[in-house]
N, C-alpha and C positions, 0 to 999 in steps of 0.2 A: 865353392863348397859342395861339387858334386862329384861323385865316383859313376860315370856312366861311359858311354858311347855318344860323342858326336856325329853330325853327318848333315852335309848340303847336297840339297835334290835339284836339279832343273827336270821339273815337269817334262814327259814328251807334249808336245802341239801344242808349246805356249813359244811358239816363234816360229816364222819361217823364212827361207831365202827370196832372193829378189823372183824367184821364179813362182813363188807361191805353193812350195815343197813344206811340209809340216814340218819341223825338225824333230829330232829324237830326243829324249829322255838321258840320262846322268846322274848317276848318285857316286859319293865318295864319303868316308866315315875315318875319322879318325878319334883314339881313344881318349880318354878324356879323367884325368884324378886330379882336381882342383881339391879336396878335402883334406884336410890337416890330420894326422893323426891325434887322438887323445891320450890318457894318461890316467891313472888312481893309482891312489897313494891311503893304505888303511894300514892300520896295526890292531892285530888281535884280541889288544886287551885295552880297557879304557885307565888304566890307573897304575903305575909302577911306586913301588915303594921299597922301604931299603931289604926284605926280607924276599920279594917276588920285581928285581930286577931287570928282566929279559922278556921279551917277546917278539911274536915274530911279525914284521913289516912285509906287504905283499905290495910289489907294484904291477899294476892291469893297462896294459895298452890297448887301443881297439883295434889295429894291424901291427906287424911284425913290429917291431924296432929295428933300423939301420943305424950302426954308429952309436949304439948304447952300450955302457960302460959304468964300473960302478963308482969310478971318479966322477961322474956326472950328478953324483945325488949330493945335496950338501947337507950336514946333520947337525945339529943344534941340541945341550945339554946331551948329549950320550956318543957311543959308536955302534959301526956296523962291523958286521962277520960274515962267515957264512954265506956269501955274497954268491947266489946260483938262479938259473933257471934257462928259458928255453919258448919261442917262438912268442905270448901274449902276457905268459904270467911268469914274475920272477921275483925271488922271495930274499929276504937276508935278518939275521938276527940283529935287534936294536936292544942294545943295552945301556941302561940309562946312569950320569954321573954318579956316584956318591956325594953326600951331603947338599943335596938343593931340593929345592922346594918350586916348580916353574911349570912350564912346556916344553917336552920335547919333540923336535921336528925334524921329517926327513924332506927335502923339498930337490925338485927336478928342474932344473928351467927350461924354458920356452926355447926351441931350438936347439936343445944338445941330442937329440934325436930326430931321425927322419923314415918315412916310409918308405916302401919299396925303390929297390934302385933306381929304375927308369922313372921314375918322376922324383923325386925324393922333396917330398913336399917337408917343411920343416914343424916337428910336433910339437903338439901345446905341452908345455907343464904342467906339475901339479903340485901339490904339501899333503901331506900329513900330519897329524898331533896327534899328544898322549900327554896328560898331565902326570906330572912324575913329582914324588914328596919319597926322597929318600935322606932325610932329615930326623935325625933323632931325636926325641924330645928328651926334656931334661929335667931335674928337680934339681931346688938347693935348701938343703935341711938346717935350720937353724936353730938353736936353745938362744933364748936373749940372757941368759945371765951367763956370770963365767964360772962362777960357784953357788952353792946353796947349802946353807946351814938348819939348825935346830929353829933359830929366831928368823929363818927367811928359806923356806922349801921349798916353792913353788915357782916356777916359771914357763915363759911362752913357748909354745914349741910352733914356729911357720915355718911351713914348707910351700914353694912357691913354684910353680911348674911353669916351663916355657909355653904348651898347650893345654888345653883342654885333657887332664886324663881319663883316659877310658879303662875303665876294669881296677881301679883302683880304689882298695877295701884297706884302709886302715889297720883294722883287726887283725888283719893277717898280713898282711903285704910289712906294715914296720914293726923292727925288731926295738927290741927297749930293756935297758938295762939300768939297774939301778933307782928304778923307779917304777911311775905308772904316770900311763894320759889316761884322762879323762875326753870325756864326750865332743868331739870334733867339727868343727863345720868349716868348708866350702863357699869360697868366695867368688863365684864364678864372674864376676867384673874383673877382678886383679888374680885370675887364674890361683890365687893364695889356698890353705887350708891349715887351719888354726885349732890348736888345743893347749891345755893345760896339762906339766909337762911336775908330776911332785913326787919327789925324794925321800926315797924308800927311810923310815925312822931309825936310827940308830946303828950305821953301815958310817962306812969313810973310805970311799973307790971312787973311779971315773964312773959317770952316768952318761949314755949316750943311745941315740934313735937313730937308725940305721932303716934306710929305705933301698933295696937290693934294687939291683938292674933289672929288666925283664917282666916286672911285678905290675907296670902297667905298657898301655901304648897311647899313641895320636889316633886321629880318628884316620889317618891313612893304615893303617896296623903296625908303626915303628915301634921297634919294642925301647921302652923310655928308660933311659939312663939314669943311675940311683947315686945316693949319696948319703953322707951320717954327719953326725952333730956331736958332741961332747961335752960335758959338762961335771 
């Protein structure tokens, strides 16, 4: 593990001949890269999601690269592009699957590079990660009854999300027709939210709650997938 210069000395007048002559001195040096090269493996940004997909992945060696290649990276949930660089630092774009929720990893191994020619010591690996949620969240809009009349108007309206919603206002966000909800709550156990869902007086149409695309996200920023009801 050392990059230096070697070298064995024989002292002058640590030996003499049978005649009692002091003998002379000797040095010789030869050079010496027992150290491995290193390796880093970062990416840009801490967080990909379905809206900001891409970033860029730097890999950092501590000497040159011999015999590096960008077949030598292996990549996990995503691809590479853009695949350049030049003497310590070299860079490529990583762009992460559609629909997963996981880690993505670019990883090097041990030995697919080496340093300088004349010694080509064999370099260490390395990984990088980036938690990637390019996963769309989703509702499913329900009315529980299948009609409502004069003697029965009223019914439940749940809507039940795959995640946690962020940014989502009832008020505005659901469309409603043929009717009105009433004052709603939020079941944050069973990700559900629940109102009371009654039938405009003296009409005979389809009644239906419509929750558009876009109108909320997950807490990665995926913008959430909408859906409607009918009644």
């Amino acid at each position: 593990n050392v990059d230096n210069t070697g070298g064995v000395e024989l002292v002058g007048g640590s030996y003499e001949d049978a005649a009692g002559n002091s003998g002379g001195g000797s040095v010789d040096t030869a050079d010496i890269d027992t150290k491995n090269p290193t390796s880093e493996i970062t990416f840009n940004r801490v967080l990909l999601n379905s809206v900001n997909n891409t970033t860029t992945v730097t890999i950092k060696f501590s000497e040159d690269p011999v015999g590096f290649v960008e077949e030598d990276l292996i990549v996990s949930n995503g691809t590479l592009s853009d695949f350049t660089g030049q003497d310590t630092i070299w860079t490529a774009k990583f762009q992460a699957n559609s629909n997963i929720t996981g880690v993505g990893t670019v990883q090097l191994p041990d030995g697919s590079y080496t340093d300088h020619i004349n010694f080509q010591n064999p370099g260490v690996g390395s990984v990088g990660s980036i938690a990637i949620d390019t996963l769309n969240p989703t509702a499913n809009v329900a009315l529980d009854a299948e009609d409502l009349s004069d003697g029965s108007n009223s019914t439940t309206l749940t809507i039940t999300f795959s995640e946690v919603p962020f940014g989502f206002d009832p008020n505005s966000d659901l469309e409603v027709t043929g009717g009105t909800l009433g004052t709603g709550s939020f079941n944050d156990a069973e990700l559900v939210w629940t109102a009371t869902y009654t039938a405009t007086d003296g009409i005979d149409v389809t009644g239906s709650v419509s929750l558009a695309s876009a109108r909320y996200t997950d807490a990665a920023g995926n913008d959430g997938v909408g859906d409607s009801d009918t009644v």
